[in-house]
N, C-alpha and C positions, 0 to 999 in steps of 0.2 A: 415305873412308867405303866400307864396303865395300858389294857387294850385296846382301849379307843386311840388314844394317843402312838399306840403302837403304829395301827392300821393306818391314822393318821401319816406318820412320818413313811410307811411305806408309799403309800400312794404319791405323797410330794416328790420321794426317788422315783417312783416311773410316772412320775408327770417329768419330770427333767430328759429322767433319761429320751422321753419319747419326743420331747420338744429339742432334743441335743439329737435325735435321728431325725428329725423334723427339717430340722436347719440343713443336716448332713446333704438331707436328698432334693432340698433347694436349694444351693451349692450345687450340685451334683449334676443339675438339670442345665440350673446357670452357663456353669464350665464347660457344657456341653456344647449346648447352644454358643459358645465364644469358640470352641474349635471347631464348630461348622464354619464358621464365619470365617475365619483366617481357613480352614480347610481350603474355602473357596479362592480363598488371596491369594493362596499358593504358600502360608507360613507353616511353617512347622513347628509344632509347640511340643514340649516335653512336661509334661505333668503328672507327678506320683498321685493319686486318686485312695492312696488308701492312707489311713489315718490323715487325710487334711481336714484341719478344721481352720479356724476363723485367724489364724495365725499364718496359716503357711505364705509362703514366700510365692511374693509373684511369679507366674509362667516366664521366661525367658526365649524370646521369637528369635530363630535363625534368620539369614538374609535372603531376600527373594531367590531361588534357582533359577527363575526367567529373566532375570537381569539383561540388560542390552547396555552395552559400551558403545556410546555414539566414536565415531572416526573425525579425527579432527581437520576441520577446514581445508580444502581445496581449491585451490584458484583455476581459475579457466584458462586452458594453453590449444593450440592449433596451429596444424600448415598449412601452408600455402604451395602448392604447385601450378606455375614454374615457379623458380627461386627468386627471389626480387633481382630486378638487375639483367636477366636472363634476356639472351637474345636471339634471333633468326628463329623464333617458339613456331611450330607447326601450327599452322592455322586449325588443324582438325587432333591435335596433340592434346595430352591430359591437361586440365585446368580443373582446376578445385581448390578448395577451403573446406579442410577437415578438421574437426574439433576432438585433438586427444585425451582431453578430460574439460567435462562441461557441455556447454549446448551452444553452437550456432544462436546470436540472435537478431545478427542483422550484418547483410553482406551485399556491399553494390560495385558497380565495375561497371568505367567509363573510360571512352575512350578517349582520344584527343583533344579529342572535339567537344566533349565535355557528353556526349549522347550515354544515354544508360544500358547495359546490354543487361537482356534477358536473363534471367537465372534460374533453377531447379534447386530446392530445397528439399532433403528427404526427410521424411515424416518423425522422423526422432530427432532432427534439427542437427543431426552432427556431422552432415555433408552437402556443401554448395557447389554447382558447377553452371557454366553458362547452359542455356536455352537455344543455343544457334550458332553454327559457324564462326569461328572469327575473320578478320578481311587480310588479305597480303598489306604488308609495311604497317600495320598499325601498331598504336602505344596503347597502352590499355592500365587504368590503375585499379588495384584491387584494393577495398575497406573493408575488412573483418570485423564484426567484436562478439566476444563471446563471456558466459559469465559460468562461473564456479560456483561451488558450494559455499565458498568463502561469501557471498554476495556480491564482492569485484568485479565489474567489467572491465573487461581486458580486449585493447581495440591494435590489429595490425595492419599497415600496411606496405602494400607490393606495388612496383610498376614493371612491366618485362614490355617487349615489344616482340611482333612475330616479320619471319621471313618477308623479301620481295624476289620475287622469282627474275632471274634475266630473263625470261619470254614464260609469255603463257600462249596457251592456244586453247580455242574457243571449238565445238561439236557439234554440230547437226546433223536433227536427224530426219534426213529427205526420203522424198520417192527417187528411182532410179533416174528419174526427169531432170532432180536437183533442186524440185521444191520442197519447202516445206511439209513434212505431213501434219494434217489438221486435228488439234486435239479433238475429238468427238465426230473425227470424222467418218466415212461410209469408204471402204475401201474393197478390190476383187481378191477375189482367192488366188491371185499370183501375185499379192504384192510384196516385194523384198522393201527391207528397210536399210536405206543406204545411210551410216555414219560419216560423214565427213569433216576430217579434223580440218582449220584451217593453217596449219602447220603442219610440217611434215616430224610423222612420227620417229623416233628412235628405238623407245621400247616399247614398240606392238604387245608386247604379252601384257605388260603392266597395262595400255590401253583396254585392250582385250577385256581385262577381268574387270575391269569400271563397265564395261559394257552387258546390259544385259535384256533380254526379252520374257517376259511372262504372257501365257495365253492361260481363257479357259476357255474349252476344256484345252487340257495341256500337248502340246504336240513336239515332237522331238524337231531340231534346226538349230544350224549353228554358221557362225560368223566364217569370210572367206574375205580376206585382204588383198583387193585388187595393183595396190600399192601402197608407198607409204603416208598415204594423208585418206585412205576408202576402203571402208572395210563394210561389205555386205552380209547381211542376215535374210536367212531365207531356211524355213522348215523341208523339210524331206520330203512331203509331198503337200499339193497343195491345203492351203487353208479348207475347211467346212464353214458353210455360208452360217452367220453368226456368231462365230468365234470373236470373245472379246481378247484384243491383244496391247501390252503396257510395253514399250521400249524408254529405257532408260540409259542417261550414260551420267555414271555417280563418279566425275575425273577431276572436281575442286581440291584443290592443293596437296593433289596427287601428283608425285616427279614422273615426268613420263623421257627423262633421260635426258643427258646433258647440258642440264641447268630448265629445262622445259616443264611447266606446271600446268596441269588444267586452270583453266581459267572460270567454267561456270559448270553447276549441273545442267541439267537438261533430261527432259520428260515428254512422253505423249502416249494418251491413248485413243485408240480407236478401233472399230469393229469390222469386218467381212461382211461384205454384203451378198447381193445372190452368185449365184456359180455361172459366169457369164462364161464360155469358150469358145473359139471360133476356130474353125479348118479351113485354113486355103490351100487346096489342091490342085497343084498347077498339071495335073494328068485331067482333070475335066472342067480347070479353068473356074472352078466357082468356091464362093463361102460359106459355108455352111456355119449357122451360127445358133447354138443352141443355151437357154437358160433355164439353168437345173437341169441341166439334161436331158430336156426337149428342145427339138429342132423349133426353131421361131422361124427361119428366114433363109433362103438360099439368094446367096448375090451373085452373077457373073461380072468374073474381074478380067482386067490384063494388068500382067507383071513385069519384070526386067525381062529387058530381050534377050540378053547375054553377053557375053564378052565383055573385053575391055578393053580402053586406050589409055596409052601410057603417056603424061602433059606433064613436061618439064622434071621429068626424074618420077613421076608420079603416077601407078598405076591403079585406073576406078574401073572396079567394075559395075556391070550393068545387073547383075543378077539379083534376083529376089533369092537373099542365101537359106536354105533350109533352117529350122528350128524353132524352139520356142520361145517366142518374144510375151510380153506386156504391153496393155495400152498405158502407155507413159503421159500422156496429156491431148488437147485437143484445142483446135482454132479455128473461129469461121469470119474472117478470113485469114490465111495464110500466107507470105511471100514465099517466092519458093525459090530461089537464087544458088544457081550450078555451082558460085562462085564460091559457097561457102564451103565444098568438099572438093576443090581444087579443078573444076572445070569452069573455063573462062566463059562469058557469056557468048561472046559473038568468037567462040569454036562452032566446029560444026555439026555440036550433039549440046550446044551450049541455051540457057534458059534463063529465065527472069518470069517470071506470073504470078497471078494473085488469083490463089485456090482456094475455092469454097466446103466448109465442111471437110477438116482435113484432122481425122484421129492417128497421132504419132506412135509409133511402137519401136524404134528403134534412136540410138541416140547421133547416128551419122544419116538420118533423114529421110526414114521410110515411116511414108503414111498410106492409109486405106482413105481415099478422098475420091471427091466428084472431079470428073474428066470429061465435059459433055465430047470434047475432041474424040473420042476413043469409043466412044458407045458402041464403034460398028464391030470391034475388035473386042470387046470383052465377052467373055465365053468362048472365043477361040484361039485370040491371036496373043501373045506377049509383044510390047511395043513400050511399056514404061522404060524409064530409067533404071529402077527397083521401086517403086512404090506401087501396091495395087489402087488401081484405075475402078471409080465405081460409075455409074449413072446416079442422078440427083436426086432420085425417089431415095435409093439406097444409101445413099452417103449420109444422107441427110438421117437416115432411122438408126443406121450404127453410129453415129455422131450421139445422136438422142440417148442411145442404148447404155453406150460404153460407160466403162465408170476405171480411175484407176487402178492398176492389180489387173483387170481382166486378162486373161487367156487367149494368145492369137498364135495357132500352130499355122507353121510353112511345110507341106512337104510336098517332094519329089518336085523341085528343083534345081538348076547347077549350081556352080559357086561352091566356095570354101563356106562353110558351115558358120554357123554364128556364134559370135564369141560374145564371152562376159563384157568386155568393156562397152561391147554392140545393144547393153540390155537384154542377153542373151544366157540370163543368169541358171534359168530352167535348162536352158540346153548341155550343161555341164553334168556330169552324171555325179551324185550324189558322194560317190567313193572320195571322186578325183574332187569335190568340193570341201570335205573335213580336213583335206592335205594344207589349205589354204586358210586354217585358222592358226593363229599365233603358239597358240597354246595346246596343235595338234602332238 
């Protein structure tokens, strides 16, 4: 061989070899670039890198480590409360359709009648309950259906019916007069809020806690049970003029004992108006009447004469009794008739007339009204029955003035003092008033 041919055959080995490193390192880059790619899949490849050439055995890929095993199919299932069938159901008792695996997707409930009742669905679909009260004696049917993961809907239904009460009794809530008080009405800084059941109570305390009063601002008062069907509300001291006040009594298909159910709620509110109070002073015979607590007006009155006669087992007295009353309402005009508190007309202290400008403050029939008869005697003399006697200027401007709730003090007069059932609710002293809540 010669040297060319030598030199020859060298250069052809490292033309190989470098074209056999050539390949190695694009291979190399290849392989590379493929385990980034599955790097990124999450595969795991095993590859020896040294001595592979154009032969070696494919990479061999493990199985994903992220792997997720779906859960197999679930059907929709849910209760129902009450139980189908169920009977004498609490009208304010648990009702619902709950969905223990799956979702609520459509739930209606009617009653007898065929009428739709209202319902509340919660935002993840997997609780229904009614919207409103149910009524005493009704039937009521419930349709469910709800769907799984399976794709199945799954539809149940319920019929129950709820209690009928042997009696219910119905609540109002008056002024101490016995009317109504007016939603949005304008009311004095002494006015009590008289509850009145029209059955007679058994369990006061369970009434009691249905009952309730909200002011603002907030002021302490609480309920005193004159008997068993009136139960009075009245704060500690009086109302501040603008106090807004909410009386409620929340007694629907509440037992209030011995088979006896509320029969409805019942609401009102209204506000305090200015701070009207009046002083009749039988030591200098006049009214003094002040709003906000300025004097506006002095009136001279005449009041009960005194004493009493005793008609038919019955003794009335004549006195204007000390304490603190309310203006309970007002008429122009009024009849005025002896006979409705046990004195006959043709006795000989006995009456019948029609009184003008006549504001009521007590509930056995004392008014501050016009008496033109009496004019000579007001400011010195007592000559009423019990009611103070005004002149017609004056009857006529506290007739104007008055509003109910106001403030009418009696003192230093004779007579037995004035009692609660008298509208004499201020005159109780505060102690002896909390003695007289149910739930003292």
């Amino acid at each position: 061989m010669t040297v060319t041919d030598q030199q020859d055959a060298t250069r052809s080995t490292a033309t190989r070899e470098s074209s056999l490193t050539f390949d190695r390192r694009v291979r190399v880059i290849v392989l590379g670039a493929v385990l980034l790619v599955l790097a990124a899949l999450g595969t795991v490849v095993s590859v020896s890198l040294a001595g592979c050439s154009a032969e070696c055995p494919p990479a061999r890929a493990s199985a994903p480590s992220g792997a997720v095993t779906l859960p197999p199919p679930i059907p929709a299932a849910m209760t129902v409360t009450p139980t189908p069938g169920a009977r004498d159901v609490d009208p304010l008792g648990t009702v619902a359709v709950t969905a223990t695996t799956g979702t609520l997707t459509d739930v209606s409930m009617l009653n007898e009648q065929g009428n739709r009742i209202v319902g509340v669905m919660t935002p993840d679909n997997t609780v229904w309950k009614p919207g409103v009260p149910l009524g005493y004696g009704r039937t009521y049917t419930l349709t469910a259906t709800g769907a799984g993961t399976d794709g199945t809907p799954v539809t149940q239904v319920s019929t129950f019916s709820t209690l009928t009460p042997g009696n219910q009794t119905k609540v109002y809530l008056n002024t101490t007069a016995g009317t109504a008080l007016q939603d949005g009405g304008t009311y004095g800084i002494g006015t009590v809020i008289a509850a009145h059941f029209d059955e007679p109570i058994n369990d006061r305390a369970a009434a009691e806690r249905r009952l309730s009063v909200t002011t603002s601002p907030a002021v302490a008062g609480s309920w005193h049970w004159l008997d068993g069907q009136n139960a009075h509300w009245r704060p500690q001291r009086y109302f501040a003029p603008g106090t807004s006040v909410t009386a409620e009594a929340n007694i629907y298909a509440i037992p209030l004992g011995e088979g006896l159910y509320g029969q409805e709620d019942s609401r009102v509110r209204f506000t305090i108006g200015a701070a009207h109070v009046s002083i009749a002073d039988d030591r200098t015979k006049q009214v003094s009447v002040y709003d906000n607590g300025a004097l506006v007006r002095t009136m001279p009155t005449s009041m009960g004469m005194g004493g009493s006669e005793t008609i038919g087992g019955q003794t009335i007295s004549f006195w204007t009794q000390p304490g603190t009353y309310t203006v309970m309402d007002k008429a122009n005009p009024v009849i005025m008739d002896s006979s409705t508190f046990g004195l006959p007309i043709n006795s000989r202290l006995g009456y019948r007339e029609t009184i003008s400008y006549a504001t009521r403050i007590s509930t056995d029939g004392v008014y501050l009204h016009q008496l033109d008869a009496t004019v000579w005697a007001q400011g010195n003399t007592n000559v009423s029955h019990g009611c103070l006697n005004l002149n017609a200027d004056n009857a006529q401007w506290f007739f104007d003035f008055s509003q109910p709730g106001d403030i009418v003090e009696v003192r230093n007069t004779g007579g037995e003092p004035l009692q609660v059932w008298q509208n004499g609710d201020w005159s109780m002293p505060w102690e002896q008033w909390l003695t007289g809540s149910a739930l003292a």
